[in-house]
N, CA, C and O atoms as a MOPAC input file, in Angstrom:
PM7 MOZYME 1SCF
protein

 N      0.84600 1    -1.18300 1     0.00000 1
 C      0.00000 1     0.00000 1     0.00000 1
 C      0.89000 1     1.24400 1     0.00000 1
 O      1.80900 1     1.52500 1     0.76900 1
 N      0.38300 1     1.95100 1    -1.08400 1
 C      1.11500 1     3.22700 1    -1.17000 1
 C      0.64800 1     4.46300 1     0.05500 1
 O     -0.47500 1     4.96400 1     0.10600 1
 N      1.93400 1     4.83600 1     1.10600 1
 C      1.64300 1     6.13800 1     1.65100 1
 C      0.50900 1     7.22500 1     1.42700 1
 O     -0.23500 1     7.01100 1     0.47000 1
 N      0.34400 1     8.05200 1     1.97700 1
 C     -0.60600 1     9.00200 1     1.10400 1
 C      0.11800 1    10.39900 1     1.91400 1
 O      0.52100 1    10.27200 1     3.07000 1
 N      0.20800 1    11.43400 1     1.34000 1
 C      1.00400 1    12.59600 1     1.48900 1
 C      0.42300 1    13.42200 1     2.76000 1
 O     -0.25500 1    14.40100 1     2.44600 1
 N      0.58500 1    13.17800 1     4.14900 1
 C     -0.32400 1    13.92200 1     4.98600 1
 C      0.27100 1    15.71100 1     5.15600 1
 O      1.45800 1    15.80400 1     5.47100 1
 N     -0.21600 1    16.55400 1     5.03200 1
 C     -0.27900 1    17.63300 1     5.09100 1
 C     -0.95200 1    18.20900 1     6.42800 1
 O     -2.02200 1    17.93300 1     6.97100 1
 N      0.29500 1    19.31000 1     6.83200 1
 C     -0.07700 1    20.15900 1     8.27800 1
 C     -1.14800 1    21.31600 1     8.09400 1
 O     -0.51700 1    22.22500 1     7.55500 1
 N     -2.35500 1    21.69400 1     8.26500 1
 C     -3.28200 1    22.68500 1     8.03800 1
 C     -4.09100 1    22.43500 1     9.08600 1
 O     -3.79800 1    21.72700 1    10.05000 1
 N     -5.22000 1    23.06900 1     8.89100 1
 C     -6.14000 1    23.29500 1    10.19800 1
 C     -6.75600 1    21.74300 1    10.03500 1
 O     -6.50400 1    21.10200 1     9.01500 1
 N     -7.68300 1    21.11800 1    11.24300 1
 C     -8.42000 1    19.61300 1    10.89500 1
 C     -9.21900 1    19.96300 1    11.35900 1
 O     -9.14900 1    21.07300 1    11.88800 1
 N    -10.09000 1    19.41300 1    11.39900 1
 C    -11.55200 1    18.78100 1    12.20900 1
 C    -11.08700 1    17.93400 1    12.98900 1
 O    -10.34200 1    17.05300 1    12.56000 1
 N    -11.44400 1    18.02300 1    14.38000 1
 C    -11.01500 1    16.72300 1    15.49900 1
 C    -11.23500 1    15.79400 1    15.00600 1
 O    -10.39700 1    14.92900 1    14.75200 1
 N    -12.57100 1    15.73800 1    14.71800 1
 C    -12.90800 1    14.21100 1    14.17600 1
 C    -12.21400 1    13.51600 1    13.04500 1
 O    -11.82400 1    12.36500 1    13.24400 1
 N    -11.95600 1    14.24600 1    11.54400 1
 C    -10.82100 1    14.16200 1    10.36800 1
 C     -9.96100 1    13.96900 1    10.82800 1
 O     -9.45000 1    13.05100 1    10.18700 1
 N     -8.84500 1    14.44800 1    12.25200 1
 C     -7.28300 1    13.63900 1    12.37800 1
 C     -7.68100 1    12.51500 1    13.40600 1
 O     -6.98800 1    11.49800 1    13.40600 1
 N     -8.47300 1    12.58800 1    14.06400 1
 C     -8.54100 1    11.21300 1    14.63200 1
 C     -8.87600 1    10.02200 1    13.82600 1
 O     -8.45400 1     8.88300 1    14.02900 1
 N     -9.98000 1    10.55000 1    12.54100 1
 C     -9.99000 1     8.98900 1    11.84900 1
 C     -8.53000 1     8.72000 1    11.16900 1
 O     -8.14900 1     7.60900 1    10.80000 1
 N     -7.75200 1     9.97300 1    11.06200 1
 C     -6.52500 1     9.48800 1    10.17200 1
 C     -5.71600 1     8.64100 1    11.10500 1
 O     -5.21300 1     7.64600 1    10.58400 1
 N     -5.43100 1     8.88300 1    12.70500 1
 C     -5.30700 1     8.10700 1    13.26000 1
 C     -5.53100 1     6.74400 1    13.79600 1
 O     -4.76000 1     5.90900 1    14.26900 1
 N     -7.17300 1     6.76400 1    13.52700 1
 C     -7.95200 1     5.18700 1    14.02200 1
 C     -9.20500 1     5.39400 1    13.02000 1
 O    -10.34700 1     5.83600 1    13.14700 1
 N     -8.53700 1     4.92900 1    12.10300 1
 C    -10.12800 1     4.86800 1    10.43800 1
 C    -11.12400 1     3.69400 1    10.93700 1
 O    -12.32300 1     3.65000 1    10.66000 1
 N    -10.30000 1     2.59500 1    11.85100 1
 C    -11.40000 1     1.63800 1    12.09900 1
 C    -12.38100 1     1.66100 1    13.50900 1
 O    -13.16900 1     0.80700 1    13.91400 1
 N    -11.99900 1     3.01100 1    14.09600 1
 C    -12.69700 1     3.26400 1    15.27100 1
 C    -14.03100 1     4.35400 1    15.00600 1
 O    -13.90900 1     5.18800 1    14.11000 1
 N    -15.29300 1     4.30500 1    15.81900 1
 C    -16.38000 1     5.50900 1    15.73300 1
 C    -15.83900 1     6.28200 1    15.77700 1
 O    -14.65800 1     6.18000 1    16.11100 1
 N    -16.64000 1     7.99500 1    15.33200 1
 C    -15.78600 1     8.91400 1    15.39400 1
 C    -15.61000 1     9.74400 1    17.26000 1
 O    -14.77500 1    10.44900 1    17.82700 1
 N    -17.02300 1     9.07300 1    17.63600 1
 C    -16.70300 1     9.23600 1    19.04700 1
 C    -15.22600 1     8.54500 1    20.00300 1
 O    -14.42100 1     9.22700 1    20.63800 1
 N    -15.21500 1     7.16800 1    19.86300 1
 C    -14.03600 1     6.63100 1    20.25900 1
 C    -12.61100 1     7.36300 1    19.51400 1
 O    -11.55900 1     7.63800 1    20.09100 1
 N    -12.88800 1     7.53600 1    18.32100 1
 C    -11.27100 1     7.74800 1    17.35600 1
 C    -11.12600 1     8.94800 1    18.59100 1
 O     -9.99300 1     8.95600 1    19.07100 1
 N    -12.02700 1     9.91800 1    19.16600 1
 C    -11.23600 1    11.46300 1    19.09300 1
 C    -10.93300 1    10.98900 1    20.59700 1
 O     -9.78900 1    11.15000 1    21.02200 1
 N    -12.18400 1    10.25200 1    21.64300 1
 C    -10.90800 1    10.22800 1    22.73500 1
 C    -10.05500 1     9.51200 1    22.45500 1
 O     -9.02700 1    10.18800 1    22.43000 1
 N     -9.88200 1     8.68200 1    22.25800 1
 C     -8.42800 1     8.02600 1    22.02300 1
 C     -7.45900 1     8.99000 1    21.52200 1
 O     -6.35100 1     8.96100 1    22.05600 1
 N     -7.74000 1    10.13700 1    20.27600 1
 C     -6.67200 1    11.06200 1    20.19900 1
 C     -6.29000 1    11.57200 1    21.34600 1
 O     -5.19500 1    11.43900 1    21.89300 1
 N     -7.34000 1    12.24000 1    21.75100 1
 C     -7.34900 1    12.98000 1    23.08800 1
 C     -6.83000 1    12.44400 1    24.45200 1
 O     -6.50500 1    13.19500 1    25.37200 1
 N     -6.76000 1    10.63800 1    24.53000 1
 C     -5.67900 1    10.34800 1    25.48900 1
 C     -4.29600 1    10.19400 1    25.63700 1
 O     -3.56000 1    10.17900 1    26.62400 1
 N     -4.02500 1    10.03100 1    23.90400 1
 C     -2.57000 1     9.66000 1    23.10900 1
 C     -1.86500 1    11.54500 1    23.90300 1
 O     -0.82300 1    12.03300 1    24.34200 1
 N     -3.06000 1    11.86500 1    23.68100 1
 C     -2.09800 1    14.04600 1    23.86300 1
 C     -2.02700 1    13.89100 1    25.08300 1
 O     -0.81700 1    13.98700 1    25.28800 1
 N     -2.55000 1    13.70000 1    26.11900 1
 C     -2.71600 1    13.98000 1    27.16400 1
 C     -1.47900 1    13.36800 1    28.14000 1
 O     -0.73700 1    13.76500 1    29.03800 1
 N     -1.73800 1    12.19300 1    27.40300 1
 C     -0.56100 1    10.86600 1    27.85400 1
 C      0.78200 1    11.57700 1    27.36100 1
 O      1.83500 1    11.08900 1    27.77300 1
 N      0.84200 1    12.75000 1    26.46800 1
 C      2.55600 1    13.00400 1    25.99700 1
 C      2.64400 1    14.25800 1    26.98700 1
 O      2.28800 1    15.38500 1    26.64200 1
 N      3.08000 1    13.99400 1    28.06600 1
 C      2.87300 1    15.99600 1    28.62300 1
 C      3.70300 1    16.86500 1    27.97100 1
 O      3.40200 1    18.05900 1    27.95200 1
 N      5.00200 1    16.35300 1    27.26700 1
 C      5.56200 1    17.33700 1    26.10000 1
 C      4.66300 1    17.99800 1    25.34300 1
 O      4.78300 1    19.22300 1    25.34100 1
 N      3.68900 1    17.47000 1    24.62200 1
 C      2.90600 1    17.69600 1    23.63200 1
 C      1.78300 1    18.44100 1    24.17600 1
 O      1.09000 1    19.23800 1    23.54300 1
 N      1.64200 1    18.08100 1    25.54200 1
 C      0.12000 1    19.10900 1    25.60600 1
 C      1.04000 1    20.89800 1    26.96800 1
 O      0.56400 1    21.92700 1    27.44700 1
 N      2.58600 1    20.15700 1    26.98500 1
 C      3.18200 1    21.63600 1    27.74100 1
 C      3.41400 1    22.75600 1    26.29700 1
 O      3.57500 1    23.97600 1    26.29100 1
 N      3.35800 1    21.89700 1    25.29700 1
 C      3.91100 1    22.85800 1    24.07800 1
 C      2.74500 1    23.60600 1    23.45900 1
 O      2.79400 1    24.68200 1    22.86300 1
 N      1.39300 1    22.63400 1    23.77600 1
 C      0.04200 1    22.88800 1    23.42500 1
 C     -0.58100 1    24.28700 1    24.25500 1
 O     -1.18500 1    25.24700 1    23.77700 1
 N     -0.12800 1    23.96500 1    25.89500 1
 C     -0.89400 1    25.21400 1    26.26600 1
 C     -0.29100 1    26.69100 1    26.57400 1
 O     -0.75400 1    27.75200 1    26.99200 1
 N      1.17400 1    26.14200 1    26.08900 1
 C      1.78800 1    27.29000 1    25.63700 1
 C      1.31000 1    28.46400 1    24.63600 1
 O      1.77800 1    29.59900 1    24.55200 1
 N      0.30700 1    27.91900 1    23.93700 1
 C      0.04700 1    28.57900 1    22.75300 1
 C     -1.48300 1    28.65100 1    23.33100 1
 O     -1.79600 1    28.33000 1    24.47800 1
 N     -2.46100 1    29.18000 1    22.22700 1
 C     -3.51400 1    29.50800 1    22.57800 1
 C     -4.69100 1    28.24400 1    22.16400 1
 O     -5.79900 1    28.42700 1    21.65900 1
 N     -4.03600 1    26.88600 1    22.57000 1
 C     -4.81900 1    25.74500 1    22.93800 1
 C     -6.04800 1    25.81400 1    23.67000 1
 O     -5.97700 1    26.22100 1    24.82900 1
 N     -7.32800 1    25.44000 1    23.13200 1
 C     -8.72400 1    25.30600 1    23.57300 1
 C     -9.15500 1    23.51600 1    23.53700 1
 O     -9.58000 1    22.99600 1    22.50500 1
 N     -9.01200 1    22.95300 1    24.47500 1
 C     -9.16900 1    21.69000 1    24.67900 1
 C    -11.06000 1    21.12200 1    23.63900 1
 O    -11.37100 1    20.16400 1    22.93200 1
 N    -11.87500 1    22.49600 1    24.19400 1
 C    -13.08000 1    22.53500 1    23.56500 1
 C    -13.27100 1    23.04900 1    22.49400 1
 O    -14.48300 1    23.08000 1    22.28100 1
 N    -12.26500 1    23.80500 1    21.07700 1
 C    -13.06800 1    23.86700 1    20.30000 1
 C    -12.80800 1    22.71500 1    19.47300 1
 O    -12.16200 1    21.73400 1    19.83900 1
 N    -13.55600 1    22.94200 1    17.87500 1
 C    -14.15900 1    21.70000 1    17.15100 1
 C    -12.61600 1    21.31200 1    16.33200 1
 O    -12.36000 1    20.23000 1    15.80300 1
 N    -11.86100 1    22.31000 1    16.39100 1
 C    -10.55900 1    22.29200 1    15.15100 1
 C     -9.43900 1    22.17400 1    15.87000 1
 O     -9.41800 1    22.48600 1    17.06000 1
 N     -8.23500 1    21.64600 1    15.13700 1
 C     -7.06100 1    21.90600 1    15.53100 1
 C     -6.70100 1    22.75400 1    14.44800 1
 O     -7.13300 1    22.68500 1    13.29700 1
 N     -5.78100 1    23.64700 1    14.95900 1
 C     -4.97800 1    24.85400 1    14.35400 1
 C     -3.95000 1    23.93100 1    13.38600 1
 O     -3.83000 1    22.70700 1    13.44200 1
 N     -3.14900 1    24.97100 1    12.36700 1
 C     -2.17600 1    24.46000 1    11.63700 1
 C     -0.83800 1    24.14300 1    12.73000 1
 O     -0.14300 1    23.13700 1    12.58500 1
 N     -0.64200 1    24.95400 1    13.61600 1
 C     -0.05700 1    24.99600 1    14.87000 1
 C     -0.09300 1    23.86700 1    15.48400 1
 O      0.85200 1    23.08000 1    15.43500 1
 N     -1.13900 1    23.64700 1    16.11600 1
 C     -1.26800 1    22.44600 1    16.86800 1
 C     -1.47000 1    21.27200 1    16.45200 1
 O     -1.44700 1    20.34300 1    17.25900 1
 N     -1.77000 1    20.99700 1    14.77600 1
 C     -1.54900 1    19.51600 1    14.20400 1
 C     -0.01300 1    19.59900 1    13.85500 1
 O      0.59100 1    18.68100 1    14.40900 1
 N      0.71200 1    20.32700 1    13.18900 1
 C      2.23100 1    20.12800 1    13.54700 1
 C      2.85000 1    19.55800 1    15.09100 1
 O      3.60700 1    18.58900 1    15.15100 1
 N      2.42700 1    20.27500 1    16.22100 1
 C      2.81500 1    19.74800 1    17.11900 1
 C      2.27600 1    18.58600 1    17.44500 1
 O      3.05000 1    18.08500 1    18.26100 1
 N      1.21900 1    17.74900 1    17.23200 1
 C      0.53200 1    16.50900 1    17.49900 1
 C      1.50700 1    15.68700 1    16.41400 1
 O      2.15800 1    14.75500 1    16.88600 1
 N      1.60800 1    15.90500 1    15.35800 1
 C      2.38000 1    14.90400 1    14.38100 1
 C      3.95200 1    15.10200 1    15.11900 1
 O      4.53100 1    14.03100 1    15.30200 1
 N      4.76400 1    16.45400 1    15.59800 1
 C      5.72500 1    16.20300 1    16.19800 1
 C      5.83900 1    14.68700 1    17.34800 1
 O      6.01500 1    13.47300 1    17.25000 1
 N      5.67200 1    15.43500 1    18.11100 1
 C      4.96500 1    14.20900 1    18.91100 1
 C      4.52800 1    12.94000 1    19.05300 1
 O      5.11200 1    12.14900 1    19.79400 1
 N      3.56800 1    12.65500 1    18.43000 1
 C      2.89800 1    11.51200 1    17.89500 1
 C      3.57500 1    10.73400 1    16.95900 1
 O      3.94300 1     9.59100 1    17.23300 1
 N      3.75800 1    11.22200 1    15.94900 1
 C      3.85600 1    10.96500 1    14.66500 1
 C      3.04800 1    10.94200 1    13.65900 1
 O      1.90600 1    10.61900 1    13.98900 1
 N      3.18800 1    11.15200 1    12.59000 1
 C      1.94200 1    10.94600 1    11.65600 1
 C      1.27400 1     9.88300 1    11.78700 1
 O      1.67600 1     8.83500 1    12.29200 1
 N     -0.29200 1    10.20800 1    11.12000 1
 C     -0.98600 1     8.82100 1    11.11100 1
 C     -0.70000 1     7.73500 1    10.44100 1
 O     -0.59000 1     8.15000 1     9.28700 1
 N     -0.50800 1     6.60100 1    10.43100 1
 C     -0.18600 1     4.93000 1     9.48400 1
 C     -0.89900 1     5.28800 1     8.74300 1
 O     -2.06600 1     5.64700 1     8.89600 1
 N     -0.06500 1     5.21300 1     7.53700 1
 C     -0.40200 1     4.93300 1     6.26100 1
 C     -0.63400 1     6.53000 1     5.65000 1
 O     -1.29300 1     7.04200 1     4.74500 1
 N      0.29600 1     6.98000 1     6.68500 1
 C      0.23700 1     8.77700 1     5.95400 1
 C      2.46100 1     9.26000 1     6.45600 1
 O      3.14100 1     8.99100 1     7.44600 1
 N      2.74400 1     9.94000 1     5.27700 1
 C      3.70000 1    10.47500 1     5.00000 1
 C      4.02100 1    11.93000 1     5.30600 1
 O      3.38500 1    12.82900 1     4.75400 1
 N      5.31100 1    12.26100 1     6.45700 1
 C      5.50800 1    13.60300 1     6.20700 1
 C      6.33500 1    14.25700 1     5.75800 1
 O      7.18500 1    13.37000 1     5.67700 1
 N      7.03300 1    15.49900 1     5.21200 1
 C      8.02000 1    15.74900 1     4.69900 1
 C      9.47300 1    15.36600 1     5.68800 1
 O     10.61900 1    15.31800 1     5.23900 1
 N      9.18800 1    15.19100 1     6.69800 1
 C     10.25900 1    14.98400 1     7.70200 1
 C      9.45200 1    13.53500 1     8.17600 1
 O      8.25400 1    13.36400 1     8.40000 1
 N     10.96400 1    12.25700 1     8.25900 1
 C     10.21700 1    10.82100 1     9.03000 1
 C     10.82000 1    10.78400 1    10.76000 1
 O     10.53700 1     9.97000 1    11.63900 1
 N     11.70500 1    11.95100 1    10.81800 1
 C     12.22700 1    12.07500 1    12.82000 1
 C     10.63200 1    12.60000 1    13.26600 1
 O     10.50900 1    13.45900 1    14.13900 1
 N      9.42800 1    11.99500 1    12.57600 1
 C      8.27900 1    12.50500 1    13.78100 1
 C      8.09500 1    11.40500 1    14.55200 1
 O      7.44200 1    11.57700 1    15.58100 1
 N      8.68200 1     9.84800 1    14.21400 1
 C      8.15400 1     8.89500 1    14.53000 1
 C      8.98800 1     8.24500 1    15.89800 1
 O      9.56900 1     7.16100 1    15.94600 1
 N      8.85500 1     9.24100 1    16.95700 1
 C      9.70000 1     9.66500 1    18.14600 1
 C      8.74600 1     8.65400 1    19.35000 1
 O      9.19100 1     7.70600 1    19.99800 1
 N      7.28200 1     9.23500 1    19.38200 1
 C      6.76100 1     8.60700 1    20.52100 1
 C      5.26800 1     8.32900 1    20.49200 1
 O      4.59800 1     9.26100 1    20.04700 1
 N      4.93600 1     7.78400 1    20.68400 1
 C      3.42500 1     7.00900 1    20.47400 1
 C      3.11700 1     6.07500 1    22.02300 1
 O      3.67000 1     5.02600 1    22.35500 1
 N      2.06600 1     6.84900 1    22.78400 1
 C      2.09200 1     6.74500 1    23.96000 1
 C      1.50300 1     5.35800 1    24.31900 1
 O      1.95800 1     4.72800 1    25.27400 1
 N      0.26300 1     4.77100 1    23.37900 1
 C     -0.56300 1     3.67100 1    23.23800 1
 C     -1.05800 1     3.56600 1    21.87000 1
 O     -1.04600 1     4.38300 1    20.94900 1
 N     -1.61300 1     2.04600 1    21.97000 1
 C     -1.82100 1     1.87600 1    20.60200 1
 C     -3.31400 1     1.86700 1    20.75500 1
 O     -4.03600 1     1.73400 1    19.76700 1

């Protein structure tokens, strides 16, 4: 299976969590995002550094860069840089 080119821009919670878990509801995919962040405290000290809203509907271009820092991109998605694939808290 060919990669697919993931790109940093604004998301829909729900849009990067399925890129994360395509085979989960979209209710389950986003907490599960939402425990993977929580679980990195790097990722959510760098998050509320900035003007991070746990409640709104989007992530910023800002804050999906720092989630793919972090995280890493989603399986079966490609970024221009592969040092994102640092830490992944649970599967």
């Amino acid at each position: 299976m060919e990669d697919i080119k993931f790109s940093v821009r604004c998301y829909d919670k729900v849009e990067l969590a399925k890129m994360y878990f395509p085979k989960l509801s979209n209710p389950v995919s986003v907490a599960k995002l939402r425990r993977w962040m929580r679980n990195c405290i790097p990722l959510m000290e760098e998050l509320t550094a900035g003007d991070f809203h746990p409640k709104l509907k989007m992530f910023s271009a800002r804050e999906v860069r720092l989630i793919v820092r972090f995280l890493g991109e989603p399986d079966g998605y490609t970024t221009a840089s592969e040092e994102n694939r640092n830490y992944r808290p649970f599967n």
